[in-house]
Biotite code that builds the C-alpha atoms (Angstrom):
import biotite.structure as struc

atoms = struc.array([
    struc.Atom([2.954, -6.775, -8.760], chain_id="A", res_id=1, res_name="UNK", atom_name="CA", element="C"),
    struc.Atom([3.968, -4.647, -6.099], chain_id="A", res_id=2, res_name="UNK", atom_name="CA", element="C"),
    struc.Atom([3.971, -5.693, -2.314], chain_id="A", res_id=3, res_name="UNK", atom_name="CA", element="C"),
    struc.Atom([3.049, -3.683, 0.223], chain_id="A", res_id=4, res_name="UNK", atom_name="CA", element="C"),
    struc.Atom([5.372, -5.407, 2.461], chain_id="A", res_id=5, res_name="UNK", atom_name="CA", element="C"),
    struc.Atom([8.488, -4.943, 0.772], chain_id="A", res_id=6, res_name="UNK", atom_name="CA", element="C"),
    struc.Atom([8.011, -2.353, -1.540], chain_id="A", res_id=7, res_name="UNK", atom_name="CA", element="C"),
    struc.Atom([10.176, 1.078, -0.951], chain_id="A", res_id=8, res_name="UNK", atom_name="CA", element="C"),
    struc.Atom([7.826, 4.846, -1.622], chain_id="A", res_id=9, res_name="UNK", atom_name="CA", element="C"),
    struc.Atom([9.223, 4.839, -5.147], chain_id="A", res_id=10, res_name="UNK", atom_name="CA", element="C"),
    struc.Atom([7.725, 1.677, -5.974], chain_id="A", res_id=11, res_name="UNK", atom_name="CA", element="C"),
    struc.Atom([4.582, 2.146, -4.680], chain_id="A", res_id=12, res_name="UNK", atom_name="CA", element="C"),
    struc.Atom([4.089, 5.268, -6.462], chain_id="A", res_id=13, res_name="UNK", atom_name="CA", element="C"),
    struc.Atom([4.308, 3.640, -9.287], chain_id="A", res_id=14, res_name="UNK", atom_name="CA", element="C"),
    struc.Atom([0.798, 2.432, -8.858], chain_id="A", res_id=15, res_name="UNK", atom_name="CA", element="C"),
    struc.Atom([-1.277, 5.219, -10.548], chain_id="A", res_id=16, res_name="UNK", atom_name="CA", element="C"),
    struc.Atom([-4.210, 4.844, -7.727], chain_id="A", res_id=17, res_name="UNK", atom_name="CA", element="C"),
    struc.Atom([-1.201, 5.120, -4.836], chain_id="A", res_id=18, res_name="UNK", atom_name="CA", element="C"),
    struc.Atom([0.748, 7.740, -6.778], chain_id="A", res_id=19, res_name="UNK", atom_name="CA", element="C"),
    struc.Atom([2.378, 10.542, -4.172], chain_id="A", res_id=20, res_name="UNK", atom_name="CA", element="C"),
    struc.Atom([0.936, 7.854, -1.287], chain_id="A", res_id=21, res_name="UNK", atom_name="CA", element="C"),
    struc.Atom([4.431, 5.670, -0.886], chain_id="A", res_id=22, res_name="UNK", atom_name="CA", element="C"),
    struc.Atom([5.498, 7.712, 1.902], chain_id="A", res_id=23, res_name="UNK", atom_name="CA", element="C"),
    struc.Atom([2.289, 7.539, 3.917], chain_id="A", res_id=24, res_name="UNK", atom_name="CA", element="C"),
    struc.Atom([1.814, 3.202, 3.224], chain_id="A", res_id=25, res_name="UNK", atom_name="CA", element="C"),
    struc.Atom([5.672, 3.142, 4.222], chain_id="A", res_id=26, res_name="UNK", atom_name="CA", element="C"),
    struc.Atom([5.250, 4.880, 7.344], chain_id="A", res_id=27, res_name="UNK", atom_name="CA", element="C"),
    struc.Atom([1.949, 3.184, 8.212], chain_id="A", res_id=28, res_name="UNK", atom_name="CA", element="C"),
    struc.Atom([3.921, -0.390, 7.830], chain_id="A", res_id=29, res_name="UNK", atom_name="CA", element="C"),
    struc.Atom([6.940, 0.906, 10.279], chain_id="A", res_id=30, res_name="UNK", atom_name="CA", element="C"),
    struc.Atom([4.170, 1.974, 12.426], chain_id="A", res_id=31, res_name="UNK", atom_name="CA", element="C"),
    struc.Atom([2.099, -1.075, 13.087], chain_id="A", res_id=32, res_name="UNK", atom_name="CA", element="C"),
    struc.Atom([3.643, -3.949, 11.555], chain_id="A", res_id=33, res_name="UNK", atom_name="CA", element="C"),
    struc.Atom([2.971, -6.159, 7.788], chain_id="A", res_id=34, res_name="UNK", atom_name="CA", element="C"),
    struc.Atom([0.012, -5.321, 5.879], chain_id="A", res_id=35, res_name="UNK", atom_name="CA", element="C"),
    struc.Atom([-2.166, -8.492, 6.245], chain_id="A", res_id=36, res_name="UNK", atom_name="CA", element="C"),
    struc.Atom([-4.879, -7.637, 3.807], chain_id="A", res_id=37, res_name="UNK", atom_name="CA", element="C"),
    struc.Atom([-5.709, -4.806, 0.785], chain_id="A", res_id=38, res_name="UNK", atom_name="CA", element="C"),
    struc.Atom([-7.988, -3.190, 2.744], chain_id="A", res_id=39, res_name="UNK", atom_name="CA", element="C"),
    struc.Atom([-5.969, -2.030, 5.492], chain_id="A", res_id=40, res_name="UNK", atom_name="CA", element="C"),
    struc.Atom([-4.990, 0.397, 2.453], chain_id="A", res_id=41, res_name="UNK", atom_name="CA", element="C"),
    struc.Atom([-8.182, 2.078, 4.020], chain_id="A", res_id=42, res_name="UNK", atom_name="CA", element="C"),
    struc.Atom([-6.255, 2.872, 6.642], chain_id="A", res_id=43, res_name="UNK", atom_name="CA", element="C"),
    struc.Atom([-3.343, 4.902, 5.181], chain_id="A", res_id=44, res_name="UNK", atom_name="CA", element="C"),
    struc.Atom([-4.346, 8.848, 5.628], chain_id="A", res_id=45, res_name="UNK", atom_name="CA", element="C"),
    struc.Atom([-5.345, 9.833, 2.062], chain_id="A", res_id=46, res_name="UNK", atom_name="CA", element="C"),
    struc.Atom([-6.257, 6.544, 0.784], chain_id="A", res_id=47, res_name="UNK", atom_name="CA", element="C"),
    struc.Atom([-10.166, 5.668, 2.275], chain_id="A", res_id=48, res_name="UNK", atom_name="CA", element="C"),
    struc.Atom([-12.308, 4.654, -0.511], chain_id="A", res_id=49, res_name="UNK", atom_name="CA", element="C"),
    struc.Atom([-9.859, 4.960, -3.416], chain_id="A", res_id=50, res_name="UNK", atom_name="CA", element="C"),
    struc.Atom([-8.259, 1.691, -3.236], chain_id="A", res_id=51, res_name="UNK", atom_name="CA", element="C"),
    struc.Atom([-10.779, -0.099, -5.316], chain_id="A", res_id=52, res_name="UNK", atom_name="CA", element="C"),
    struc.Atom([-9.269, -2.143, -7.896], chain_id="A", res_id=53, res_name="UNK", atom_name="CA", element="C"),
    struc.Atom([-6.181, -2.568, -7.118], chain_id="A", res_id=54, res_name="UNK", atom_name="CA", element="C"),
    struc.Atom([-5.655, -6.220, -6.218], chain_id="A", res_id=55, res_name="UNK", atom_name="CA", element="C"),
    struc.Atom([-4.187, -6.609, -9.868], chain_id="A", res_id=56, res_name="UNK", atom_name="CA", element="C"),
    struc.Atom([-1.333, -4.118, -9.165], chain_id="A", res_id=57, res_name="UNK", atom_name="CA", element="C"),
    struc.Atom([-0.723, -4.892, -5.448], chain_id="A", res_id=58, res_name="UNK", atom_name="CA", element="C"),
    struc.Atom([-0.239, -7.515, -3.517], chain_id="A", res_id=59, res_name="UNK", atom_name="CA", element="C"),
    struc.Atom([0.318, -8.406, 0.287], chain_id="A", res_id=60, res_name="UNK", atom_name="CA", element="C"),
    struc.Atom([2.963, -11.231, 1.155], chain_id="A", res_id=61, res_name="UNK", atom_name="CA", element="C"),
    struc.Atom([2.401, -13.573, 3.962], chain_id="A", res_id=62, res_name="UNK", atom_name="CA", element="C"),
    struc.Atom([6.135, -13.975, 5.000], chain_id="A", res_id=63, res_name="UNK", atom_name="CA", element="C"),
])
C-alpha cells in the first residue's frame, strides 16, 4: 500500500492509475496539508475522475 501522506513522487508513480502524477499529489499535500480521504485525489490537477479503484493500492494515514 502506498500512502498518500508519506509517500515521495517515485512511489506514487508506482501506482499504474497515478503514474507521471507523484509530483502533482506531492505538491498538492505541501500545499494544503494531509490527505484526509481518497477522494481529495479529485483534487490533484490531472487526476478528476480517474481515481476509481484505487483504495486497494493507496491508502491515507490518520497520523
Amino acid at each position: 500500500m502506498v500512502d498518500l501522506n508519506t509517500a515521495t513522487a517515485e512511489e506514487l508513480d508506482s501506482v499504474p492509475v497515478l503514474r507521471g502524477h507523484g509530483f502533482e499529489i506531492v505538491r498538492y499535500r505541501e500545499e494544503r496539508g494531509r490527505f484526509t480521504s481518497l477522494r481529495q485525489l479529485d483534487e490533484v490537477p490531472g487526476l478528476s475522475g480517474k481515481t476509481d479503484g484505487i483504495a486497494d493500492q493507496v491508502t491515507v494515514s490518520e497520523s
